[in-house]
N, C-alpha and C positions, 0 to 999 in steps of 0.2 A: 771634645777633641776632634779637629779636623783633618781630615788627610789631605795633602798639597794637590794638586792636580799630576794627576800621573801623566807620561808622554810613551807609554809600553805598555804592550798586551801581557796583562798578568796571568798567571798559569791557567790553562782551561783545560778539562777533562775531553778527549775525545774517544768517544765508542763507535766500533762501526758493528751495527746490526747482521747480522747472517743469519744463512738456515737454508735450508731444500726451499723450492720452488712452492707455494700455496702452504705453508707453513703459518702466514699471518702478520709477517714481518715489516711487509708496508701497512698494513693498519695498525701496526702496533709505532710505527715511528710517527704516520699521523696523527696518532692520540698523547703520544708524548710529546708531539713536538705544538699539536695543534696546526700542524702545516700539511696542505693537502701533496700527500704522494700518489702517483696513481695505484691504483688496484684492482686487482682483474679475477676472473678463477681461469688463467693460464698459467701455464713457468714463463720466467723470463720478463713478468710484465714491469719488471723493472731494468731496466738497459744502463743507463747513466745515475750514478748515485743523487740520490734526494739527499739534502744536506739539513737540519735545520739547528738552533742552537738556543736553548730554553735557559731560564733560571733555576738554579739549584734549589730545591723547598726548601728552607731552616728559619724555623720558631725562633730562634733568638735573634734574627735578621728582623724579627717580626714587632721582637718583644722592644730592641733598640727602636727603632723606628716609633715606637708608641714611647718613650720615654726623653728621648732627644726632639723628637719633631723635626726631623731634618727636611731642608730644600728637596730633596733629593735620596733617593735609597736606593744601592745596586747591590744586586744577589751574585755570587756567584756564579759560574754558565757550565754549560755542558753542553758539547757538539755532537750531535747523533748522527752518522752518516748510513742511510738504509741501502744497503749493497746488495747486488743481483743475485738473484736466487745461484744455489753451486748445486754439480747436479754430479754424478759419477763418471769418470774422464775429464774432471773439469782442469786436473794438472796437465793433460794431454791439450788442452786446450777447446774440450767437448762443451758444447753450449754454447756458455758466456764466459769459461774457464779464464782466459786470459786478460779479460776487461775485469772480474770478480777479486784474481788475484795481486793485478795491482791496484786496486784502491784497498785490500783489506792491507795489504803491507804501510800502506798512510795510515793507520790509527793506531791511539796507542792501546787499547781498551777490549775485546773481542765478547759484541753481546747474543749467544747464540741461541736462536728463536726455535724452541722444537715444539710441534706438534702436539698438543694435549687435551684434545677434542675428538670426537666422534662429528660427523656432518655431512651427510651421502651427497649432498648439493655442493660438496669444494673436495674437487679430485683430488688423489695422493697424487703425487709422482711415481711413486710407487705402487700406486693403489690399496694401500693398507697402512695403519697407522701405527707404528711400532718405531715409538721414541729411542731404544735403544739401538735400534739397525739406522734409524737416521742419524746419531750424534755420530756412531761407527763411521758413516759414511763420509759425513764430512770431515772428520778429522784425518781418515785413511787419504784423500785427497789432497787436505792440507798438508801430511808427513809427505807425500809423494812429491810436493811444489817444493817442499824443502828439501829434499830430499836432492833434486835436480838444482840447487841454488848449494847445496853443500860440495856436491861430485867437482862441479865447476868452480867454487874456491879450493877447493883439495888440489885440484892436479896444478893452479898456479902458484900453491906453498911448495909442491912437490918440486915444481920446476925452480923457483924460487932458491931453495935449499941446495940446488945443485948449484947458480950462479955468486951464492951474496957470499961475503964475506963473512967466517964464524961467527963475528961478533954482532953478526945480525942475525947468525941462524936461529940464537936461542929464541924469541920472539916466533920464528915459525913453528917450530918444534911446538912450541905453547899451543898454539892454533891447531896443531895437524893433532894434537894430542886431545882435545878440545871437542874438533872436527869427528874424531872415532867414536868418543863416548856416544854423542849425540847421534850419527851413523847408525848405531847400535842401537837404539832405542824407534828413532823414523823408518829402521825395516823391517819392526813387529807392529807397525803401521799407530805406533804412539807419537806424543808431542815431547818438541824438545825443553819445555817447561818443566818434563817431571826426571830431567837428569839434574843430578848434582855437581853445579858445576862453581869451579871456586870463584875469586871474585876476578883475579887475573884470568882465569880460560874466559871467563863471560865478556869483558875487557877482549878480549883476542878476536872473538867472534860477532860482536857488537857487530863491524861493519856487513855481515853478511842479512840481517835484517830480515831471520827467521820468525814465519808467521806462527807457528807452534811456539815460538818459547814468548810469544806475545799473552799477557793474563786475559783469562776470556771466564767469564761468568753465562749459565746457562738461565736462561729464558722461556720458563712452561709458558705456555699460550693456551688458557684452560677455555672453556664454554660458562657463562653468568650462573650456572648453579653447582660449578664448583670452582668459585675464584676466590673462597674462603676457606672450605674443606680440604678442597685437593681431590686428585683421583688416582687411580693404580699406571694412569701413564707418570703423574708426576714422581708416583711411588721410585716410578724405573730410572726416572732421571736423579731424584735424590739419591738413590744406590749407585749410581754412577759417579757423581757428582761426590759423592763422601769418599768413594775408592780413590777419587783423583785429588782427595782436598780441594775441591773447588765451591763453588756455590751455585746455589740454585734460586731464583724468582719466578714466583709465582703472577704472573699478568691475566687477566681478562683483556683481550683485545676491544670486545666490544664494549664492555664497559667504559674504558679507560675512554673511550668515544666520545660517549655519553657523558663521562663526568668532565672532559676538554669544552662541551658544550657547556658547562655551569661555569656561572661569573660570579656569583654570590657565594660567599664565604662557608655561611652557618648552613647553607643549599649542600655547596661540595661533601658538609661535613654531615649531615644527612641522609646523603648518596652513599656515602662511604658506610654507616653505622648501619642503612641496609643492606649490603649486601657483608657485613660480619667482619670490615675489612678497619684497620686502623689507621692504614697510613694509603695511599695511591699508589698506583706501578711505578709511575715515574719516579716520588719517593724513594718506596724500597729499592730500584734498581741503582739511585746514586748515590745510597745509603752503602749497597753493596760494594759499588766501584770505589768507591771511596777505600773503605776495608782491605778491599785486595791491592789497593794501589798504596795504602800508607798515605794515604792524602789526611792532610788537617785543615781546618778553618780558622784562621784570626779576623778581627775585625777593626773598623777605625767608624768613630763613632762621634759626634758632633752636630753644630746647629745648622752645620753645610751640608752633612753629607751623614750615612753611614754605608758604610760599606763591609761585602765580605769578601774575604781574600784569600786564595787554597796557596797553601803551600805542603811538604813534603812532611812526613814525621823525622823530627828529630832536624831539622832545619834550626838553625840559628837565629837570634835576633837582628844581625845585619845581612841575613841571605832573607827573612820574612823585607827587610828596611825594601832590600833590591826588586822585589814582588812590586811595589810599589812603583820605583824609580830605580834605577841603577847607580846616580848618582846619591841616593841616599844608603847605601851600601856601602862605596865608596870613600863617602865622610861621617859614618856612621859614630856617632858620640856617644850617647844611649839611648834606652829606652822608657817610658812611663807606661807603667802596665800594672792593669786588676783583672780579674777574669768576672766571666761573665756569670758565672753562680753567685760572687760578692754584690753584684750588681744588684741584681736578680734580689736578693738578702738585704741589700741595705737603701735600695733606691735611689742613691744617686752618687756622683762624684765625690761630694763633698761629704755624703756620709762614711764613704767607703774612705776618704783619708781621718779623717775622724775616727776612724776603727782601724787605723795603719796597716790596711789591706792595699794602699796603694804603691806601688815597689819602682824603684829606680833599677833598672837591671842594664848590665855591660855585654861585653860583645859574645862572651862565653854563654849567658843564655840561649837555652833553650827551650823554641816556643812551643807553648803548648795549645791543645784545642779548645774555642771557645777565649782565648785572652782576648783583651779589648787595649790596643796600644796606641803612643804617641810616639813618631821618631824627633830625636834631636841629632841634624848630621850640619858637617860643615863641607862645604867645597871650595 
């Protein structure tokens, strides 16, 4: 099965890295990204975001490619963007506040890098290492930035409501109603991710492009003897992290280095089995984003090419066609699909229709993770 030549950038995950100032954040995007950012023991040593954009790990990416032999293999990507240390007053505009917060409002993803080390040789910002007064701090910041992006759509609904016509007020009412819940939540210095908001208030508010209700996964950055165990800082961030429903990863900075330096396969996975560890940081963190975001993987798989492809959970067979091509969406006929465990089970195409695992499916499927497909569209 080959997939056509695409002419569109298919969905890519973007995360923007954050955290206090010497927290670890630029060695942790050079080791995931393998691209040098600079790094310093000052605040601030990062000024302009470092960008870089890796492949997604997935074994069966891995395992197609050994079974097709294709020309060509493309993974998945993921865009890291390592954004400038935020420090307290950063909503006021203290530091780098203002350069900090418009580049985190560009991502959809928020990876936030806390401190989970001891190291008298890399200054706090605060001089003392206490994971839970740093995550405080920066989310107390972030609610403050929204907080001043919210005040400022309010009084133009408010004014709004006085000029429109009724049959336009219901739509602000929506918003200004919207607007309070959330109000209420960013001035006991929370995010607006943990109000419950229906699908139309969410809809209402959309265009104000709050960085709280943005999903943000937290980031331990432990020391190489406990980037398997764990320690009583990550303890603080897991009890943090569980009160919020959120998640937490566990990273070695320096490790993850050290293993960007290995090119040899059975090496990495050597490196990895000594330090107690199963999978990499970069791994577990797009293993994570993945989870919080409802992201899935299809794939398209032949002697050209194989490929993988992220689309959303619960996406359809001609919204996965459009991942692809837009016009294959558009004259979307069907699909040819087996998944990648029948694969995997019966070795190859031809055994898998020979065992009637291989499915003609219409416009009403939906795909799931791991399916291996062919579109038929007309235009």
């Amino acid at each position: 099965m080959t997939a056509p030549v695409r002419t569109i950038e298919a969905m890519a995950l973007n995360c923007g890295i954050v955290g206090l100032p010497n927290v670890g954040k630029s060695t942790i995007f050079s080791a995931l990204t393998s691209a040098p950012a600079e790094a310093a023991n000052y605040p601030f040593c990062t000024i302009n975001p470092n960008v870089g954009i890796v492949d997604v790990p997935d074994k069966r990416l891995d395992t197609l490619r050994g079974i097709f032999n294709p020309q060509r293999t493309i993974p998945a990507s993921v865009e890291f963007v390592d954004i400038a240390g935020l420090v307290k007053g950063a909503s006021k505009g203290e530091g780098l506040g203002n350069q900090f917060l418009s580049h985190i409002r560009e991502v959809g993803l928020i990876a936030q890098v806390v401190r989970c080390f001891d190291d008298p040789d890399i200054i706090h910002v605060n001089n003392r290492v206490d994971p839970d007064s740093d995550m405080e701090a920066i989310t107390i910041e972030l609610a403050l930035a929204d907080l001043d992006t919210l005040e400022k759509r309010r009084e133009r609904l408010r004014h709004s409501l006085r000029v429109q016509a009724k049959v336009d007020q219901k739509a602000a009412e929506t918003a200004l109603a919207a607007l309070d819940k959330i109000a209420a939540v960013l001035e006991q210095g929370g995010a607006a991710r943990a109000v419950p908001l229906t699908g139309e208030e969410r809809a209402a508010v959309f265009d104000c492009h709050f960085i709280t209700l943005k999903p943000q996964i937290y980031v331990c950055n432990v020391d190489e003897g406990t980037a398997s165990a764990g320690n009583a800082y990550v303890e603080a961030v897991r009890k943090r992290t569980a009160a919020e429903s959120a998640e937490a990863v566990v990273i070695c900075g320096k490790c993850e280095a050290e293993l960007a330096d290995i090119r040899d396969p059975e090496e990495k996975r050597a490196f990895l089995e000594d330090l107690g560890l199963e999978e990499s940081g970069l791994t577990a963190l797009v293993h994570a984003a993945y989870r919080l975001l409802g992201l899935r993987t299809f794939f398209t798989a032949g002697a050209d090419e194989c490929r993988a492809w992220t689309i959303r959970a619960g996406d359809s067979a001609p919204k996965a066609a459009g991942v692809i091509h837009t016009d294959f969406e558009k004259g979307f006929i069907k699909a040819e699909v087996y998944s990648y465990e029948d694969l995997l089970r019966y070795g190859s195409e031809a055994r898998i229709k020979e065992a009637g695992k291989y499915r003609i499916e219409g416009r009403e499927y939906v795909v799931r993770d791991g399916d291996v497909m062919f579109f038929k569209f007309n235009v």
